[in-house]
N, C-alpha and C positions, 0 to 999 in steps of 0.2 A: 750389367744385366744380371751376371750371375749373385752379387749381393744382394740385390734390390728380392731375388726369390728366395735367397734365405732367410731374409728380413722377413718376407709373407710365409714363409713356413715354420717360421717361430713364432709368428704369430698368429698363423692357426692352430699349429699346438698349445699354444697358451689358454686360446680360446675352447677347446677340447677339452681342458685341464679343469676352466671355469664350470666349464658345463657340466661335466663331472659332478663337479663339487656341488651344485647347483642340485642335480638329482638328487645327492645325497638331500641337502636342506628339502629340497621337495618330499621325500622320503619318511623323513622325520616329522614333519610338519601332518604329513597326511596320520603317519601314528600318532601324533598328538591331537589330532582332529576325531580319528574314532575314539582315544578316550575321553576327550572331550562327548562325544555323541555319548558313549555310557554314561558320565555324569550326569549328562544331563535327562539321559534316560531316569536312572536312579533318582535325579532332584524330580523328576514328573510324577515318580508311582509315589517320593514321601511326600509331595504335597497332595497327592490323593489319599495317601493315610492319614498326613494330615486335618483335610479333609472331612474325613471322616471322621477322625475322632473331634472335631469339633461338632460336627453333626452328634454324634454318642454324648457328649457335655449337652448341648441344647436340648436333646431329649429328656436326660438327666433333669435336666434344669426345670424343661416345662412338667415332667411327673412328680418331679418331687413338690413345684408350687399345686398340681393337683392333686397330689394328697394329701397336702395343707389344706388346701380347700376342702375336701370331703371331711378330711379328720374334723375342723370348726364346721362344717356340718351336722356328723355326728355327735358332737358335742351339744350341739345347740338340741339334737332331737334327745341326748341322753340327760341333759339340766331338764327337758322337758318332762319327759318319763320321772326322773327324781321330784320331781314337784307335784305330779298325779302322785308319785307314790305317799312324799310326803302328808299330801292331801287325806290321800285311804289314810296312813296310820293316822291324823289329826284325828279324823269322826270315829275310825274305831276306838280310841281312847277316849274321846270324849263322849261315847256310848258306851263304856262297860258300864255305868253304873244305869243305866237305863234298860241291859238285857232281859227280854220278856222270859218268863216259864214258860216251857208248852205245855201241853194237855195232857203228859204222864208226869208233869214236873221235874224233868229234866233241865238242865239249863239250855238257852237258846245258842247256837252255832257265836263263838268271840266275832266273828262277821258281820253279825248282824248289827243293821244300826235304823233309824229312824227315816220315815218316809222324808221330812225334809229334808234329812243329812244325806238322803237318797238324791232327790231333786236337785239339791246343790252339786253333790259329787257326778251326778251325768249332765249338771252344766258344763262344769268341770273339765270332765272330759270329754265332751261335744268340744268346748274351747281349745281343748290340746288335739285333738282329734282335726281339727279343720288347721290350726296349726303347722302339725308336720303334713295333712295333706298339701297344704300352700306350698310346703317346703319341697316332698316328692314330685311337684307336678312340675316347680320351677326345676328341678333336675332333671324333669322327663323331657321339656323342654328345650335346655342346653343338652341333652342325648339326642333330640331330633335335628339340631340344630350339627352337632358333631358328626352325625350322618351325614348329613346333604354338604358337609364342607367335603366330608370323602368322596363324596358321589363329583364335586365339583372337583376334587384333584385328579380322579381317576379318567376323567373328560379330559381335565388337560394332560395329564401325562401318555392320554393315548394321539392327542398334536403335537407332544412336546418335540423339539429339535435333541440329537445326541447329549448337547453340552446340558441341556436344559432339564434333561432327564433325571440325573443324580439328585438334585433340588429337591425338587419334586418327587422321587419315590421315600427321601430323607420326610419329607412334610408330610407326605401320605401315612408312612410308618408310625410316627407321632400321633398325628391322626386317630387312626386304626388304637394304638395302646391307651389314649384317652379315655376312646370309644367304650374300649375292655372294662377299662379300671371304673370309669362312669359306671358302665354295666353290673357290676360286680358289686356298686354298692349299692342299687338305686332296688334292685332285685329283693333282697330279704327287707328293705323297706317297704317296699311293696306289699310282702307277702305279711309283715307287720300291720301294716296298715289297714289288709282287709281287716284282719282278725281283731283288730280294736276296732274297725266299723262295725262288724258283726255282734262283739259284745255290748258295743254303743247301742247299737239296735234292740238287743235282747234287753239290756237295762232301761232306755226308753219304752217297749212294749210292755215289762215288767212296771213300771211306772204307771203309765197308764192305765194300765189294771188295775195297780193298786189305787189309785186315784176314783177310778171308778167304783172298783168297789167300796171303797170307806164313802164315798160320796153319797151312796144308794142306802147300807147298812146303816149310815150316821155312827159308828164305831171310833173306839181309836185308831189312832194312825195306828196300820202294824207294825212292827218288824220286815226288816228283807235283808238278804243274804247277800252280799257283794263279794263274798267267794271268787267268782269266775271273775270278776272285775281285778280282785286283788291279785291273784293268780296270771290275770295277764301284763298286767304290770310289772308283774317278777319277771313274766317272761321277754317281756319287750327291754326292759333294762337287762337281762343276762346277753339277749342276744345284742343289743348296741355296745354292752362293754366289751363283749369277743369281739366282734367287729372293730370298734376305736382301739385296741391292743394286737389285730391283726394290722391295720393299718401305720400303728405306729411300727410296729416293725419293720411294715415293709417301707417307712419312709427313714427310716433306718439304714438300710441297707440301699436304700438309693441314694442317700446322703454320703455312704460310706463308697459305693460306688463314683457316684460324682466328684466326691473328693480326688481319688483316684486317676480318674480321665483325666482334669483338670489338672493335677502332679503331670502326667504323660506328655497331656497338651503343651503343658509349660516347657517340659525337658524336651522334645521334638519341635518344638514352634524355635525354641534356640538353637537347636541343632541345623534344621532346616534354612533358619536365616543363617547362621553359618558358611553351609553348603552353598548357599545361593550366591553370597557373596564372592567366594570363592569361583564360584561358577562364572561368572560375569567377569572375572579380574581375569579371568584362564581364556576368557571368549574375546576380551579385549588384548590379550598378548598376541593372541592366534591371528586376532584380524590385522594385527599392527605388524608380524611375520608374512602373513598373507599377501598381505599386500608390498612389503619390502621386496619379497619371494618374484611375485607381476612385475616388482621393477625391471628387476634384475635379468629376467628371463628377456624381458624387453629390449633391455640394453645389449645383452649377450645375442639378440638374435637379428640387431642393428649393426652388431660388429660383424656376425657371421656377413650378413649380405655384404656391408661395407668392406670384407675380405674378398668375398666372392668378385664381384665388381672391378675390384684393385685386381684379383686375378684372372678376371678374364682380361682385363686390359693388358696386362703384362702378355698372354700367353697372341693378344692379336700384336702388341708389341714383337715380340718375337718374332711370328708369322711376318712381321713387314719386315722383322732383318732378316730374316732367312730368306725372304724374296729378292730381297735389296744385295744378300752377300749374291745371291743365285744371281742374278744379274750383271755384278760385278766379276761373278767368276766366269763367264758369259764373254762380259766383254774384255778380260783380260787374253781371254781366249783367241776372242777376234784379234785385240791388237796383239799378240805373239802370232797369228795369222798372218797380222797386214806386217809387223817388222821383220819375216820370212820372208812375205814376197819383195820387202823395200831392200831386205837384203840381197837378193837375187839379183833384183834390177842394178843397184849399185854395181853388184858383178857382172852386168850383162853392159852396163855402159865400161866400166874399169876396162872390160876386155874390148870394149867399142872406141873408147881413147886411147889404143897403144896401136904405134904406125908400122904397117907389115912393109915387105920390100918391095913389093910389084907396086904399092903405092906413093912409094919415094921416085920410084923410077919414070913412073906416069909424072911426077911431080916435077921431076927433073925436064924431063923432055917439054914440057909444057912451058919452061922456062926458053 
């Protein structure tokens, strides 16, 4: 009995010893679990910078195609203007030698040209005049159009879900800088364009007068001053070519910009795959110790009972031989009790079978 409990008490120290060791791997495991959690914290916020700078390239990307657009815009309104302009110098040159005297005989303003060259030249630019209006209204158009798509993001991003949201305030923002840069060119077109409707107007009203009056007088065609005409011509080409040289710049520098993000996007989108892989290889060690970790604990805590068990049997083992010696020491008792009295009685007959004298003599006589 007494080996059988050192047998169980080697190996519940052993078992102690494991368990030990056990802690330890649980220990380390759980450290290697929070860095994992930072990892993977870290791999969450770069892939929301990420994120975002892919968001920063796609803005990039759709302003700079909208300033492509605008720029061949303005272009098409500034080949326009160069063609009025071309136009005015055509008839001024081809009226120097037609300039009237006036009535102190001075010479007539270099501007002046001839009622038909009048007629033609406010065809002219009625034609270019309806023109770029066709052109500003279809831009006024796609700006009401850019509106109502904000108005429509700004609807959904006030349902949108958490995850849903970033999307959508990245699409709104875009949006909104469309909006701007739309804004920004469509304005001094505008204010272009009254100003050549207005002169359009004064040279038609100018026309007509003069129509009427040569018509009434029977005179020659006069003379008329296209001054204001020519002059707004200069002015509408000065301001389209600041305008198409502000825009190339600024597509310029959104080009040099985008460039840029895109370099970023490239060098962090490999980084990030990097990290991630790494991240995934670290999550797959973890879980493949974690669960070795469950065996183990399993098995160590099957042995624990499976010792317990083994010693509670030993100690009710015991418990029967200590009742069982109690017993025999018991009855050892009794029978060193019963061979006392059997000794006695042996004595008590020994001195029962030895013949005294008065019994020989009774013995005798009875013969």
């Amino acid at each position: 009995m007494g080996q059988e409990q050192e047998a169980l008490d080697q190996a519940l120290a052993q078992l102690e010893q494991e368990h030990q060791q056990a802690q330890q791997s649980q220990a380390e495991i759980d450290q290697a679990l929070q860095d994992w959690e930072q990892k993977r914290q870290d791999w969450l916020n770069a892939r929301e910078s990420l994120v975002q700078l892919y968001a920063d390239v796609q803005a990039h990307t759709g302003q700079l195609a909208l300033l492509q657009q605008h720029i061949q815009g303005i272009t098409q309104a500034l080949n326009t203007t160069e063609q009025a302009k071309q136009c005015a110098d055509w008839l001024l040159q081809d009226n120097k030698s037609l300039i009237a005297q006036n009535t102190q005989g001075s010479p007539a303003p270099l501007t002046s040209i001839s009622l038909p060259d009048l007629e033609a030249q406010v065809e002219q630019q009625r034609r270019i005049y309806e023109q770029r209006s066709g052109q500003v209204n279809q831009q006024l158009a796609e700006l009401e159009q850019s509106q109502q798509q904000i108005a429509e993001q700004q609807a959904s991003l006030e349902q949108a879900s958490p995850d849903d949201r970033f999307e959508i305030e990245m699409e709104l923002d875009f949006l909104r800088e469309s909006f701007k840069l739309l804004e920004e060119t469509i304005l001094p077109q505008q204010d272009s364009l009254q100003r050549e409707y207005e002169e359009l107007m004064r040279q038609e009203a100018r026309l007509a007068q003069l129509k009427g009056d040569t018509a009434a007088a029977g005179q020659d065609q006069p003379k008329v001053d296209i001054g204001p005409l020519v002059a707004l011509i200069q002015q509408q080409r000065s301001t389209q070519q600041s305008r198409k040289a502000a825009l190339e710049e600024e597509k310029q520098n959104v080009a040099t910009a985008l460039q840029a993000a895109q370099t970023q996007l490239d060098q962090q989108s490999q980084a990030f795959n990097q990290q991630q892989k790494q991240l995934f290889e670290q999550e797959r060690v973890l879980r493949t110790q974690i669960q070795g970790l469950a065996e183990r604990w399993g098995q160590l805590n099957q042995r624990r009972q499976d010792l317990e068990q083994t010693q509670h049997q030993l100690r009710q083992h015991q418990d029967l031989i200590q009742g069982v010696s109690g017993s025999l020491q018991q009855m050892a008792g009794m029978i060193a009790d019963s061979q006392t009295q059997l000794a006695s009685m042996i004595g008590l007959l020994s001195m029962l079978s030895e013949p005294s004298e008065g019994s020989n003599y009774q013995g005798v006589m009875a013969s």
